[in-house]
C-alpha positions as CSV (number, residue, x, y, z in Angstrom):
1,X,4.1,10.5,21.1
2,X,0.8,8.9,21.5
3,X,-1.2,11.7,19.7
4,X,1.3,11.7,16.8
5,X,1.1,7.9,16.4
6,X,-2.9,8.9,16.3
7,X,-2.6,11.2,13.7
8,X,-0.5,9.5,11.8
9,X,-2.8,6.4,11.8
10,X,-5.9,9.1,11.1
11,X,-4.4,10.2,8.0
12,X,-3.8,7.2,6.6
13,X,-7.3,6.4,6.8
14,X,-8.5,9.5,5.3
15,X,-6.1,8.4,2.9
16,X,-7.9,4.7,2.0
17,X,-5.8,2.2,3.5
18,X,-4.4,1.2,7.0
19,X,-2.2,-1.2,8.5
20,X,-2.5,-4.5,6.8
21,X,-0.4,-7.9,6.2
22,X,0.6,-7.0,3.3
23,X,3.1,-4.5,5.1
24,X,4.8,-7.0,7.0
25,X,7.9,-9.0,5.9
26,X,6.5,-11.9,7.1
27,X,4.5,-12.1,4.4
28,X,6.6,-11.2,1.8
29,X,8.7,-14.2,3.0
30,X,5.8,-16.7,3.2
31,X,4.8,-15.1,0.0
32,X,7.8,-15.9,-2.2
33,X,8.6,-18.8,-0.7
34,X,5.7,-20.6,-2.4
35,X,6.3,-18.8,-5.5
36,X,9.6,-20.0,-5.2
37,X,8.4,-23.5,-5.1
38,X,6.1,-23.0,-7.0
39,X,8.7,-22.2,-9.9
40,X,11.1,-25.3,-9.2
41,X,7.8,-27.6,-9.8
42,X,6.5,-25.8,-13.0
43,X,8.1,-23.1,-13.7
44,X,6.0,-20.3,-13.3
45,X,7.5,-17.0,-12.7
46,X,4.2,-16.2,-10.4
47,X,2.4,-12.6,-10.6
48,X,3.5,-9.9,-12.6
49,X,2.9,-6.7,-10.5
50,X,0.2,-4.1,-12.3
51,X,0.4,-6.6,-15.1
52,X,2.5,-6.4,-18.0
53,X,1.3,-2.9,-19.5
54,X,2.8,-1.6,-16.4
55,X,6.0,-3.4,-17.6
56,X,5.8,-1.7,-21.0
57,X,4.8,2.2,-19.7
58,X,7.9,2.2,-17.8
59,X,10.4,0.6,-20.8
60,X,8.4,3.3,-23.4
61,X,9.3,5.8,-21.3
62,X,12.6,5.1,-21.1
63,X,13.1,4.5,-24.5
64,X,11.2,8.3,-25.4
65,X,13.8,9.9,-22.9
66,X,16.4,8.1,-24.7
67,X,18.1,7.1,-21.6
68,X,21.7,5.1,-22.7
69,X,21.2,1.4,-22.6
70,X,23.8,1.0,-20.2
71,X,22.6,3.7,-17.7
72,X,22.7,1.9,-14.2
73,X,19.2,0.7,-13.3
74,X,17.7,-0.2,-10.0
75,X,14.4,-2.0,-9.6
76,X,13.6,-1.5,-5.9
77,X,11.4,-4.7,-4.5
78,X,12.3,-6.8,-7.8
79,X,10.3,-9.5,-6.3
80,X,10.2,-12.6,-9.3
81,X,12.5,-10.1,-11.3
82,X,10.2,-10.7,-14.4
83,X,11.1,-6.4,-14.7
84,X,14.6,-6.6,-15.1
85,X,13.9,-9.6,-17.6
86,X,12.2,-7.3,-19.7
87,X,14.5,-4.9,-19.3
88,X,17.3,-6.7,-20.5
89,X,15.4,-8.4,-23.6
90,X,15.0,-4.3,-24.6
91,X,18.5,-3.8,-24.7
92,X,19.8,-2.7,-21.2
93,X,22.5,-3.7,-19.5
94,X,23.5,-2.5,-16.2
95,X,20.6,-3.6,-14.4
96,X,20.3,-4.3,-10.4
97,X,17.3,-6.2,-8.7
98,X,17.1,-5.8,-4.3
99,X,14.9,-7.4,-2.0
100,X,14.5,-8.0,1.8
101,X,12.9,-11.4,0.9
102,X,15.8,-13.7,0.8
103,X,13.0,-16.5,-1.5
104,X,12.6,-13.3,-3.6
105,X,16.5,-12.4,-4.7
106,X,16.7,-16.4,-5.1
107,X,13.8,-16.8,-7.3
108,X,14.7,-14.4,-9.2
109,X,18.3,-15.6,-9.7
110,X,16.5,-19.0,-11.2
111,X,14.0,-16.9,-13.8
112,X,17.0,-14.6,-15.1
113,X,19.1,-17.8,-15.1
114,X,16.5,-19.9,-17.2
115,X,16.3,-16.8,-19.3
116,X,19.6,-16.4,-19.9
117,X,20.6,-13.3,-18.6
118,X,23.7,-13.7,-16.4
119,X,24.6,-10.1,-16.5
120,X,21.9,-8.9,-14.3
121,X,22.9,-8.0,-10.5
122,X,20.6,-9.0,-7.7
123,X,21.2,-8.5,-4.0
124,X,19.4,-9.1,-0.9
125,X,19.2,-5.6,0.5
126,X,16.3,-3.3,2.8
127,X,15.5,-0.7,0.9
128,X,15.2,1.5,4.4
129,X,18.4,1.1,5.2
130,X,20.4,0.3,2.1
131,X,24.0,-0.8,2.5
132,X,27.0,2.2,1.4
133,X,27.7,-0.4,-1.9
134,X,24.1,0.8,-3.6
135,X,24.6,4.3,-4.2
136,X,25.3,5.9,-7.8
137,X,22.0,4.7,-9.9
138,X,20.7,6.9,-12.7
139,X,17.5,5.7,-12.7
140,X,15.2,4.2,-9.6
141,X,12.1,2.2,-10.4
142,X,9.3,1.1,-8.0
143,X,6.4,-1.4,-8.7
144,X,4.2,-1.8,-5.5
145,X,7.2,-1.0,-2.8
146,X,6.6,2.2,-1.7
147,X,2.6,0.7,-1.7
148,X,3.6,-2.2,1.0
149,X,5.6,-0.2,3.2
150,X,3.0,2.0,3.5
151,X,1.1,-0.7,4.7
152,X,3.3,-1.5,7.4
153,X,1.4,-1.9,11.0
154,X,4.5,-0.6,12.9
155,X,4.8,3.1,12.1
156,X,4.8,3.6,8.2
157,X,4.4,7.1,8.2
158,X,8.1,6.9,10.0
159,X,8.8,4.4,7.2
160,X,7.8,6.0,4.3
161,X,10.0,8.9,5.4
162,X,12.9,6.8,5.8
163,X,12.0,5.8,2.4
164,X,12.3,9.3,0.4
165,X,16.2,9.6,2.2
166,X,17.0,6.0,1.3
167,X,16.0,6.6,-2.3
168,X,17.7,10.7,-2.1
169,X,20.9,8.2,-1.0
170,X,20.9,5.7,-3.7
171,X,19.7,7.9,-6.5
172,X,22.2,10.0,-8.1
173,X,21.8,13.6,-8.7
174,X,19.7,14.5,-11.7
175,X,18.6,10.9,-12.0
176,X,15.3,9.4,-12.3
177,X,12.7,7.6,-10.3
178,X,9.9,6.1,-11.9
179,X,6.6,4.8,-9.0
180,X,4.0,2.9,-9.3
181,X,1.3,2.9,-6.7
182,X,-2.4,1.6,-6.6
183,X,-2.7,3.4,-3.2
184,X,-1.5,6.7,-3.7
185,X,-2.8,9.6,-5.8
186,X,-0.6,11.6,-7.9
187,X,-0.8,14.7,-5.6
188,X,-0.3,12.3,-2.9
189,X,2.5,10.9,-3.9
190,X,4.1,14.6,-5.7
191,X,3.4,15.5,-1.3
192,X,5.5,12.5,0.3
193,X,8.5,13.1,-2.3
194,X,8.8,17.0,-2.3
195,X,12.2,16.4,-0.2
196,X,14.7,16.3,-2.8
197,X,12.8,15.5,-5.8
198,X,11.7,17.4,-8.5
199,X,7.8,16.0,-10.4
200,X,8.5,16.0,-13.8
201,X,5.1,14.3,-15.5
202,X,2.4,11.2,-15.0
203,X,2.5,8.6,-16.8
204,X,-1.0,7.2,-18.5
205,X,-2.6,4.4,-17.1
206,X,-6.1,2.7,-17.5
207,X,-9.1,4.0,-16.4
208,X,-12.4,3.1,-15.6
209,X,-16.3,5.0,-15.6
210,X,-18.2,4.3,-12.8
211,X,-21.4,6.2,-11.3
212,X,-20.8,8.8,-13.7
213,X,-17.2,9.5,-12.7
214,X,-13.8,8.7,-14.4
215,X,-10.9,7.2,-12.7
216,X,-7.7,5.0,-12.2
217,X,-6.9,2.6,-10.2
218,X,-3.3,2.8,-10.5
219,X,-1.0,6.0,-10.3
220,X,2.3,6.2,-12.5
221,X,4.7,9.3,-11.6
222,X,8.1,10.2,-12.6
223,X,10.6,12.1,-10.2
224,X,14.3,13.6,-10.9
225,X,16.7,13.9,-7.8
226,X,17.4,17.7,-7.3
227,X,20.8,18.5,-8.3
């Protein structure tokens, strides 16, 4: 057990990142709690995650595919919910939002509330293990989730596998899943969904040139559950 832990831990250091805080619910909790406050005394809705061009990739996709505007939609860690905002204000309409942070689900709530958008459903769920009511969604969306769990200190390689059978679970068959990541690498991230899901293209994101070398910082990937 030991010297699976260790390899486990090895290869996610050859990978770029290792346990960190930023894993923990703790302080994800801490963390929207003072976002939460934060938005009572001024109304900020707080950070939006890969900035707002990340916002607008995933929407134009959409839109190119054509997917119906009222094609169920989850956004998996909806965080401030500023996602599903945007969402809506394009035209769709059967939107979800889950969270573990209970400060997240309830300042959310308050942002699509001062927005006007009572029609959006958010729930307080763990995306790891996912009560039998979220099942059925055509299209799965992840900003930065899949990125903190696999920060987790206590065994996210066993996370992130619980992960890829939660999302097979709440993801209908022949629906879509649309990541973010800023840790993982497209052939990285094609490896720890090959169980059930089928890589279908990358979406473009900004690059840089550094040393002589061109890159990007983040990683944008579209799946479709196997049928």
């Amino acid at each position: 057990m030991g010297g699976q832990q260790e390899e486990e831990e090895e290869e996610e250091e050859q990978q770029g990142f290792g346990p960190s805080a930023l894993g923990t619910k703790a302080h994800w909790d801490a963390a929207y709690e003072r976002e939460l406050q934060n938005f009572k005394e001024s109304g900020d809705a707080g950070e939006i995650w890969f900035g707002e061009e990340s916002m607008t990739r995933l929407i134009r996709w959409l839109e190119k595919q054509k997917i119906p505007l009222d094609s169920s939609v989850l956004d998996i860690g909806t965080g401030n919910g500023v996602l599903l905002v945007e969402l809506a204000k394009s035209g769709y309409t059967n939107l979800t939002g889950v969270d573990y942070c209970i400060s997240a689900v309830e300042l959310s709530k308050n942002i699509i509330r001062k927005e006007g958008l009572p029609h959006i459903k958010l729930q307080v769920e763990d995306i790891l293990n996912p009560s039998n009511e979220l099942s059925g969604f055509q299209v799965c969306i992840d900003k930065g989730t899949f990125d903190a769990i696999s920060l987790n200190p206590d065994n996210a390689a066993e996370k992130r596998k619980q992960y890829v059978k939660s999302l097979h679970k709440i993801l209908r068959p022949g629906g879509f899943f649309l990541i973010t990541s800023c840790n993982w690498t497209r052939e990285e991230l094609r490896s720890e969904f090959k169980e059930g899901f089928l890589f279908l293209e990358e979406l473009p994101t900004p690059t840089f040139f550094f040393g002589g070398r061109t890159g990007s910082s983040v990683t944008a990937l579209v799946f479709q559950h196997k049928t």
